[in-house]
C-alpha positions as CSV (number, residue, x, y, z in Angstrom):
1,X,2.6,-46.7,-68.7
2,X,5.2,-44.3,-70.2
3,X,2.7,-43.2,-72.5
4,X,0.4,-42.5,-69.7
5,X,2.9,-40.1,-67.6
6,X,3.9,-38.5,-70.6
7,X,0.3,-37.0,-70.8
8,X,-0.2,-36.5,-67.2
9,X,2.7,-34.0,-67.4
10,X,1.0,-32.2,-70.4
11,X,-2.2,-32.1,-68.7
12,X,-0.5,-30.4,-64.9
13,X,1.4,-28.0,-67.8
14,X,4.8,-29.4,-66.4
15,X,7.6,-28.1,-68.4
16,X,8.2,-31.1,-71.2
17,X,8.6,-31.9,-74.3
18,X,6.6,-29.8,-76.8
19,X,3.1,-31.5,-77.9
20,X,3.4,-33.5,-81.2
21,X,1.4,-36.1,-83.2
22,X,2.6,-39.0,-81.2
23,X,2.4,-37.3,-78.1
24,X,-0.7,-35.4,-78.6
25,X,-3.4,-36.2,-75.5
26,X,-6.3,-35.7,-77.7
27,X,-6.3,-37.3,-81.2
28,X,-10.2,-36.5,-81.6
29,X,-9.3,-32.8,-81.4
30,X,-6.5,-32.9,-83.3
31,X,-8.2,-34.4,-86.3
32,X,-11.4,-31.7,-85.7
33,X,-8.5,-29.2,-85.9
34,X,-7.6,-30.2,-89.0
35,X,-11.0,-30.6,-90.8
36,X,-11.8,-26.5,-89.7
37,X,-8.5,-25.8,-91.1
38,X,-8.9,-28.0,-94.5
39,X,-12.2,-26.0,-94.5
40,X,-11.0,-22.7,-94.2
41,X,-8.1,-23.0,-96.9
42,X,-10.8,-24.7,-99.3
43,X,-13.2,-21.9,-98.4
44,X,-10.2,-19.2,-99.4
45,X,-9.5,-20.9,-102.7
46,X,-13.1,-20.8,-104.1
47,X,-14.4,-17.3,-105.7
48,X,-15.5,-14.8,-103.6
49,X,-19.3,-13.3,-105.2
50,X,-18.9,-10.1,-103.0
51,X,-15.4,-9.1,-104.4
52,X,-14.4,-8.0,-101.8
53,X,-10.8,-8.8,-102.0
54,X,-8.1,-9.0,-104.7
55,X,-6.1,-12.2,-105.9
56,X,-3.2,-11.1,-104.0
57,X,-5.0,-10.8,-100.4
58,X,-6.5,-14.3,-100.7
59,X,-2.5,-15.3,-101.7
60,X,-1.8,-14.1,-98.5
61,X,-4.9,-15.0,-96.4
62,X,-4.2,-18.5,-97.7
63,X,-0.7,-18.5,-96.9
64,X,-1.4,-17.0,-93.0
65,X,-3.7,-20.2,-92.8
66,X,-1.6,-22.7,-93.9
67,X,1.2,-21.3,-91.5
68,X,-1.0,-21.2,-88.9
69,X,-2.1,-25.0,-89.5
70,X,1.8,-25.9,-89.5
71,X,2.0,-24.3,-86.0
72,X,-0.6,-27.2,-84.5
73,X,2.0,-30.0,-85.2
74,X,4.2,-28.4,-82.0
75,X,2.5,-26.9,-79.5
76,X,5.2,-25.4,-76.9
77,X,5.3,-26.8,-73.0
78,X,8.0,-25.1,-72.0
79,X,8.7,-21.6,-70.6
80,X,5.8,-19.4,-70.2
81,X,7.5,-16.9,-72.7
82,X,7.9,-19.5,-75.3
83,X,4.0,-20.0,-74.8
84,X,2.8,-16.6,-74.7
85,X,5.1,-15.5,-77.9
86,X,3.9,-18.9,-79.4
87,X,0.2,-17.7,-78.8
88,X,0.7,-14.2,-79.7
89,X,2.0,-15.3,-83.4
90,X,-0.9,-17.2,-83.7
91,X,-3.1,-14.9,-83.1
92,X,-1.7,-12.5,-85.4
93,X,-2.2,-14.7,-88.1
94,X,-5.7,-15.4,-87.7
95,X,-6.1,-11.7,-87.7
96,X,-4.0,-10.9,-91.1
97,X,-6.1,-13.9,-92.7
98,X,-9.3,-12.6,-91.0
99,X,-8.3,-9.1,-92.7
100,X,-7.2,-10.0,-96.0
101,X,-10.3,-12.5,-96.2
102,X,-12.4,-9.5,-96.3
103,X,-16.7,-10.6,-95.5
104,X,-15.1,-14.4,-95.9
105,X,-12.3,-13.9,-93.7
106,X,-15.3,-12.8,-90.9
107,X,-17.0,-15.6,-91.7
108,X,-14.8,-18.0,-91.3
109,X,-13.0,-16.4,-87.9
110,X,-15.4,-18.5,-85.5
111,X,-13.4,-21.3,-87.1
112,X,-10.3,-20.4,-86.7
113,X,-11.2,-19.3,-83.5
114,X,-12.6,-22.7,-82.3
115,X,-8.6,-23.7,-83.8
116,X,-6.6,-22.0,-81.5
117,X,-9.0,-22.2,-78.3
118,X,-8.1,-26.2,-78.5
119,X,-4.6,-25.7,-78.9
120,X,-4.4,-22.5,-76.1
121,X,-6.7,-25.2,-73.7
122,X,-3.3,-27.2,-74.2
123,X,-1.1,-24.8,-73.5
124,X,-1.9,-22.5,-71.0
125,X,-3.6,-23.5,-67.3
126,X,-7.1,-21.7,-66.7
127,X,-6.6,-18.5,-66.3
128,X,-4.3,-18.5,-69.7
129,X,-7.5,-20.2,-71.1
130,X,-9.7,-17.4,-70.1
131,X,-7.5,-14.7,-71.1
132,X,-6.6,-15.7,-74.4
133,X,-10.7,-16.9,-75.0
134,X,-11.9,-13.1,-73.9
135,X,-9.3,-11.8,-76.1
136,X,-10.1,-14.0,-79.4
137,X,-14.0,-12.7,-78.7
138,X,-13.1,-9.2,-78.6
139,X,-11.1,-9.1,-81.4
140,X,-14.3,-10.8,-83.9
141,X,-16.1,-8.5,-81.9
142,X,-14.0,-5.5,-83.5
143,X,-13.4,-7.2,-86.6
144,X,-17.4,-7.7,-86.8
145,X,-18.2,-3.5,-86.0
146,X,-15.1,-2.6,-88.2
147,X,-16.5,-5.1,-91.4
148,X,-20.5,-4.3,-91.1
149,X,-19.6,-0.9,-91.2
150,X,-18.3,-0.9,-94.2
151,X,-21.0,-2.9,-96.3
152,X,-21.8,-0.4,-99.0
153,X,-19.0,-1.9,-100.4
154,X,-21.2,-5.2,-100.6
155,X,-22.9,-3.5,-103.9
156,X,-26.5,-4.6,-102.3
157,X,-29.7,-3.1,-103.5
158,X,-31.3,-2.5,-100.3
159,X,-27.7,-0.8,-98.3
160,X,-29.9,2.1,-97.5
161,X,-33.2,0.6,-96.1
162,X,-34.2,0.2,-92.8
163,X,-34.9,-3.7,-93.5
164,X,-31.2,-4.2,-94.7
165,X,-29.6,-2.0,-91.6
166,X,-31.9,-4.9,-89.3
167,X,-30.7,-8.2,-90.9
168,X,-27.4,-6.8,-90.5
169,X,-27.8,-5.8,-86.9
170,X,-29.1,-8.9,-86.5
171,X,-26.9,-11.1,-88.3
172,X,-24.1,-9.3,-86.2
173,X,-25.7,-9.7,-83.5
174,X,-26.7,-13.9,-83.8
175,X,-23.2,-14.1,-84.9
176,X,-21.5,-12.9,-81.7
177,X,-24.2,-14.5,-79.5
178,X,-23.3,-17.9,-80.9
179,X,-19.5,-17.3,-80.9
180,X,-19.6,-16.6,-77.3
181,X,-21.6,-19.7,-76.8
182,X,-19.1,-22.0,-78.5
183,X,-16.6,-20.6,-76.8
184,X,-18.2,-21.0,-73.5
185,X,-19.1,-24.5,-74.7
186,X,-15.2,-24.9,-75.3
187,X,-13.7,-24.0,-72.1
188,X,-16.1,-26.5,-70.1
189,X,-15.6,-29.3,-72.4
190,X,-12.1,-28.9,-72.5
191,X,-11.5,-28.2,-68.8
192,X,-13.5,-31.8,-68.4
193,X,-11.5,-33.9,-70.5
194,X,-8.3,-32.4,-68.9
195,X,-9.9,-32.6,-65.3
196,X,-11.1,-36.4,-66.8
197,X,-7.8,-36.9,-68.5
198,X,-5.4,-35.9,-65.2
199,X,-7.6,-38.2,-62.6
200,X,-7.0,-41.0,-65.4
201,X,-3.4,-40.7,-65.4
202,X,-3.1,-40.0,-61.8
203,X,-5.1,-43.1,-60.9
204,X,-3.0,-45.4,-63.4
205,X,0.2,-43.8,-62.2
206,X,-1.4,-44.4,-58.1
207,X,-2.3,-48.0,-59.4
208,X,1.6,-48.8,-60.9
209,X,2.8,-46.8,-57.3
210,X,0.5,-49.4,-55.5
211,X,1.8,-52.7,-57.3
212,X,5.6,-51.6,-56.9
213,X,5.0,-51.3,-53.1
214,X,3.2,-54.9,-52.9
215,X,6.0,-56.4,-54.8
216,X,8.2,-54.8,-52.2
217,X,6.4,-55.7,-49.5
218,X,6.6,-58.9,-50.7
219,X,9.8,-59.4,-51.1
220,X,10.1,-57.6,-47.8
221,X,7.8,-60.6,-46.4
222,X,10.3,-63.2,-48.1
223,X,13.4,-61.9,-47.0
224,X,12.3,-61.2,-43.8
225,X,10.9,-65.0,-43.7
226,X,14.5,-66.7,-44.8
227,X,16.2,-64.7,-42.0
228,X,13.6,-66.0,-39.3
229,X,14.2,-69.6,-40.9
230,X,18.0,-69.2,-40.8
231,X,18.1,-67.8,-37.3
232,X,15.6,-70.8,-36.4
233,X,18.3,-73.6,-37.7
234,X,21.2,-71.3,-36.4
235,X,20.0,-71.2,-32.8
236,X,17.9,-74.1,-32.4
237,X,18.8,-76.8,-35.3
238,X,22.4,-75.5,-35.2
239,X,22.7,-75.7,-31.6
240,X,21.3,-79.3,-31.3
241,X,23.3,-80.5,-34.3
242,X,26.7,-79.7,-32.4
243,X,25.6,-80.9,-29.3
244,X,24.5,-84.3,-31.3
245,X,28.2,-84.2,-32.5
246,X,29.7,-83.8,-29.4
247,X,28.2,-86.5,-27.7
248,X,28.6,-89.2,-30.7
249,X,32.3,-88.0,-30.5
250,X,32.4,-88.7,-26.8
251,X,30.6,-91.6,-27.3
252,X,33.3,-93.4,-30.2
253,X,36.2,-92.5,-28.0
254,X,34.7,-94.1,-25.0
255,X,33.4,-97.1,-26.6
256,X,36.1,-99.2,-26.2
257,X,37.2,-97.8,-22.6
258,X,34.0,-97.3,-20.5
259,X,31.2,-98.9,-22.6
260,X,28.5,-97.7,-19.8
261,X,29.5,-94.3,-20.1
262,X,29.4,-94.2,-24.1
263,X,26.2,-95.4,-23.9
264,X,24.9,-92.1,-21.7
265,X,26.5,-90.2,-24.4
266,X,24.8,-92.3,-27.1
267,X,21.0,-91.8,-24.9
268,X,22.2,-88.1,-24.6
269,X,22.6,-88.1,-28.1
270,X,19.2,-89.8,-29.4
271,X,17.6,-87.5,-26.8
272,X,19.4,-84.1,-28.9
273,X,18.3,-85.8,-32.2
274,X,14.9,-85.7,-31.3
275,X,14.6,-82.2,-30.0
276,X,16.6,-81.2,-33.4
277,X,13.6,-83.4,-35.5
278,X,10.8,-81.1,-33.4
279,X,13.1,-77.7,-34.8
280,X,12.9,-79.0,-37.7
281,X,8.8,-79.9,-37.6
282,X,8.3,-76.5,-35.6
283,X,10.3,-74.3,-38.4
284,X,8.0,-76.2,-41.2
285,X,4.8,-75.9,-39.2
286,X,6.0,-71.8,-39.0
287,X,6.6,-71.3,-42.7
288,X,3.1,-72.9,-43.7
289,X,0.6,-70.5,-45.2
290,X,-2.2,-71.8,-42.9
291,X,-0.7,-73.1,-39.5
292,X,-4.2,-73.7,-38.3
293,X,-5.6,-75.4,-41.6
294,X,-9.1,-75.8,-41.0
295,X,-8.6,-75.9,-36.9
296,X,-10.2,-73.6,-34.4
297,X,-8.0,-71.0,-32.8
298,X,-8.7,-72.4,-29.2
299,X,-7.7,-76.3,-30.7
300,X,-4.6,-74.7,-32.4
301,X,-3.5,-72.7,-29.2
302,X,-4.4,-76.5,-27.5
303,X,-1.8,-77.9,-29.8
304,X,1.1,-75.8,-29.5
305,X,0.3,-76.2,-25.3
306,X,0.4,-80.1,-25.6
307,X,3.7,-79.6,-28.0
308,X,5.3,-77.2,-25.6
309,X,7.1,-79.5,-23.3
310,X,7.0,-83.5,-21.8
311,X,7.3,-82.4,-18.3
312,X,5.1,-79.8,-18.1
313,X,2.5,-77.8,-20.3
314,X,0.9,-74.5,-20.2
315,X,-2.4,-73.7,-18.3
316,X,-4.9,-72.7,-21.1
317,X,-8.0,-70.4,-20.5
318,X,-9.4,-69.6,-24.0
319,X,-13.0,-67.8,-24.7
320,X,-12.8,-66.3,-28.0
321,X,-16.1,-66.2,-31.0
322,X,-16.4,-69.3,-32.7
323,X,-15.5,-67.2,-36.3
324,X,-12.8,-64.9,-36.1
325,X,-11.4,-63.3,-39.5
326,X,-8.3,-65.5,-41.2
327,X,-6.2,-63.0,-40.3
328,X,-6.7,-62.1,-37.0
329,X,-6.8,-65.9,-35.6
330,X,-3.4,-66.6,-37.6
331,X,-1.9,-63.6,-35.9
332,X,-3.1,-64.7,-32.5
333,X,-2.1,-68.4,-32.9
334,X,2.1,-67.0,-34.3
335,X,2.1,-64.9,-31.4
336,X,1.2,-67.7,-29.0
337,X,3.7,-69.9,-31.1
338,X,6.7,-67.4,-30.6
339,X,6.2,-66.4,-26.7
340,X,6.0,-70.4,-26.2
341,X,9.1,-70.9,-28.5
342,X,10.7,-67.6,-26.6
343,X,9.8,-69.7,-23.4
344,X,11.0,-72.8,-23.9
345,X,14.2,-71.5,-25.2
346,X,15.3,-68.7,-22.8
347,X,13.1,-68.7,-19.9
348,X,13.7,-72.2,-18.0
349,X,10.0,-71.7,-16.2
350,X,8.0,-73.9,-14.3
351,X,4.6,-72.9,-14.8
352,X,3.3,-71.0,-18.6
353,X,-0.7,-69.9,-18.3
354,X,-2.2,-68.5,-21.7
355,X,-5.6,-66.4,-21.2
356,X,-7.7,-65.3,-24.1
357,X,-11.2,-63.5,-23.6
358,X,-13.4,-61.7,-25.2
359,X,-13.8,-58.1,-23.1
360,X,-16.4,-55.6,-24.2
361,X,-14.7,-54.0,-26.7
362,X,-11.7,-56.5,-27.7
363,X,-10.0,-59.7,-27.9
364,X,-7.2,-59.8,-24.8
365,X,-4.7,-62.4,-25.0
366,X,-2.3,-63.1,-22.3
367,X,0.8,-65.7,-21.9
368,X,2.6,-65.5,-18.6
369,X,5.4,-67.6,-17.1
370,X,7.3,-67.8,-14.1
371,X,10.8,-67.9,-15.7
372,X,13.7,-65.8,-15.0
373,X,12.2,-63.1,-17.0
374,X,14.5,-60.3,-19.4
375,X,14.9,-56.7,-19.6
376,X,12.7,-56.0,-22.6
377,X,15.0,-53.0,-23.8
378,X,18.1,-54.7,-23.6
379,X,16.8,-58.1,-25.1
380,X,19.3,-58.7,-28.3
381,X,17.2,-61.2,-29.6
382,X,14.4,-59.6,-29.7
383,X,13.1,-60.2,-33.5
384,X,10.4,-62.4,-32.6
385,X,9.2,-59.7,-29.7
386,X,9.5,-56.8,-32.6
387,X,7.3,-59.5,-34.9
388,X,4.6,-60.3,-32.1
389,X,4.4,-56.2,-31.8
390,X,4.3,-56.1,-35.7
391,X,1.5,-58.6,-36.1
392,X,-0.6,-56.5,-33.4
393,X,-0.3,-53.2,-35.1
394,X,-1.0,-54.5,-38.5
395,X,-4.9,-55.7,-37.2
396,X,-4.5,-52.5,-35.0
397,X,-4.2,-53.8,-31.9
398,X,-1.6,-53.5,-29.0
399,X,1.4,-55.6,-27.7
400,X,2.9,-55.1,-24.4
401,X,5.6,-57.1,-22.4
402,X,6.3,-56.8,-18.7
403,X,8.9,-58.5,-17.5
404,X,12.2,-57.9,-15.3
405,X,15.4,-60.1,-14.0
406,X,14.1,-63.0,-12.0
407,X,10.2,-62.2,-12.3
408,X,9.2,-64.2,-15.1
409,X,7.4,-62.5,-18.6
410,X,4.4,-61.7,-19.4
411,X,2.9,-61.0,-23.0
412,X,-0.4,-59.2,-23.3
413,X,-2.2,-58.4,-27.0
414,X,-5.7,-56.6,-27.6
415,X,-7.2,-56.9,-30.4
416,X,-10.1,-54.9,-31.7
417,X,-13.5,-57.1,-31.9
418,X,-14.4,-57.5,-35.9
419,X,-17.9,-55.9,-36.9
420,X,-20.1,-59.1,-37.0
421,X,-18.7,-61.9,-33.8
422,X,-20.8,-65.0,-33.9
């Protein structure tokens, strides 16, 4: 992944670290560099038939090459000055080697040309490319005119027939016709594997962004599940525990003084221990990754009604689809669970009716007591409101609660209906 950024900042022409052989984005072009370069300094070592030049020239013509091949093992990323100076010494070499080269230096300029177009597509951004490119063609164009019109120096037979002035015309004219192509050819190609070579690397580095958010929404999901566990066994399985201990304490120091009225506390007592072993199967039945395991959303919602209280139980109306999404049937069924848990815990009603039906364009659940209701902006213990509301905007849906002192609660959700209902 490292690796990866590393060339995503070459490609945007970030300033970086300088290019170098284990940084460099393209290997391919880098070993194509090489083989035009190995090319031109063999090509400047062998005899020259024309005689064009003298020993000395080639010494230097050689030596401007192999400079100019030691520049490609760091290719600047920094300052725009540092590029543009970097550039201009390049280019300065290929035209000294190009001069003292004589009709071989010309011939072998498209080379070095195609050489410093594939290091200048590294350095500079388009309109760098562009520049430098024009600028490389104009100067073999000059360096073309400025050779040709000096061939009587060639010592050729023919230099003043017509037939000899129109192979040269159109030597010099194929030979500038098929530079400009390869350079044309250039600038696409390497404009696609940078373009390819930056959605790459954006991609991997949006992937990596992607997992480090799951992992922290998971952990967000864990943390936030241990705190709704501990506030469970604080406030429910907490609360019945001391109770429990309260009335087996009144019930040992009463034993041996008023035996009838240590057994109340003991029946008081059982009766706590119970409702602390339903916490306890209520906070397991919570945590489970399926509450309704195979069950139908209207037989779950069934469940949790016949579960809800001995004396009285909620008044259920349920029309839903048969197949509702995972997702949107667990949602529905925890936010049934925590308005009934809500209810049995703070609201002391008499009468609970849940309502879900399936309107023309979504699912609308409702759960309504009679209870002596809350002021839903001053609720402190609101978590399990804020996760009903959470729940609902995940699937894009709505939560609402109306209530006031004295006037019971009541809970409505609507749900968007999913594409296909059955």
């Amino acid at each position: 992944m490292m690796g990866e950024m590393r060339l995503l900042q070459i490609m945007t022409a970030r300033p970086t670290a300088p290019i170098q052989l284990k940084n460099h984005p393209f290997p391919v072009l880098l070993y194509l560099e090489w083989t035009l370069l190995g090319i031109v300094l063999i090509s400047l070592l062998l005899p020259n038939p024309f005689g064009d030049t003298l020993p000395l020239a080639r010494f230097w013509a050689f030596l401007s090459m192999l400079i100019l091949g030691l520049m490609g093992l760091r290719l600047p990323q920094g300052r725009p000055s540092t590029k543009l100076a970097y550039a201009t010494l390049q280019i300065g070499l290929l035209l000294l080697a190009s001069w003292w080269g004589g009709i071989r230096g010309l011939r072998l300029f498209p080379l070095l040309c195609v050489v410093l177009m594939i290091r200048n597509c590294l350095i500079f951004q388009l309109a760098g490319r562009l520049v430098t490119s024009a600028l490389l063609y104009f100067l073999f164009l000059v360096l073309l005119v400025s050779r040709l019109s000096n061939y009587t120096g060639l010592r050729l037979p023919l230099r003043q027939s017509g037939v000899e002035r129109f192979v040269i015309r159109g030597f010099a004219f194929n030979s500038a016709l098929l530079l400009l192509l390869v350079i044309v050819f250039l600038l696409l190609l390497m404009q696609a594997l940078i373009t390819e070579r930056q959605s790459r690397n954006q991609l991997t580095e949006a992937h990596d962004k992607l997992r480090q958010y799951a992992f922290q929404v998971e952990r967000l999901a864990a943390t936030q599940e241990r705190n709704r566990i501990a506030r469970e066994i604080h406030d429910s399985l907490g609360h019945s525990l001391t109770a429990l201990n309260l009335q087996l304490e009144g019930a040992l120091k009463l034993w041996q003084v008023d035996p009838s009225r240590a057994q109340s506390f003991l029946q008081e007592a059982k009766s706590l221990g119970s409702e602390a072993l339903q916490d306890v199967r209520r906070s397991v039945t919570a945590a489970r990754a399926d509450p309704l395991q195979g069950v139908s959303l209207p037989d779950a919602i069934l469940r949790l009604a016949q579960e809800f209280s001995a004396s009285m139980q909620p008044l259920c109306q349920l029309d839903c689809p048969q197949l509702l999404p995972p997702d949107l049937s667990i949602a529905l069924y925890r936010i049934v669970q925590e308005a009934l848990t809500n209810i049995r815990k703070h609201a002391t009603a008499t009468a609970v009716q849940i309502t879900l039906q399936t309107l023309p364009d979504c699912l609308h659940l409702s759960i309504q007591d009679n209870g002596s209701g809350f002021h839903p902006e001053q609720n402190p213990t609101g978590f399990g409101l804020q996760g009903m509301q959470e729940r609902a905007a995940t699937l894009g849906g709505q939560l609402k609660i109306h209530s006031a002192p004295g006037q019971g609660c009541q809970i409505t959700a609507r749900f968007p209906l999913p594409p296909v209902v059955s």
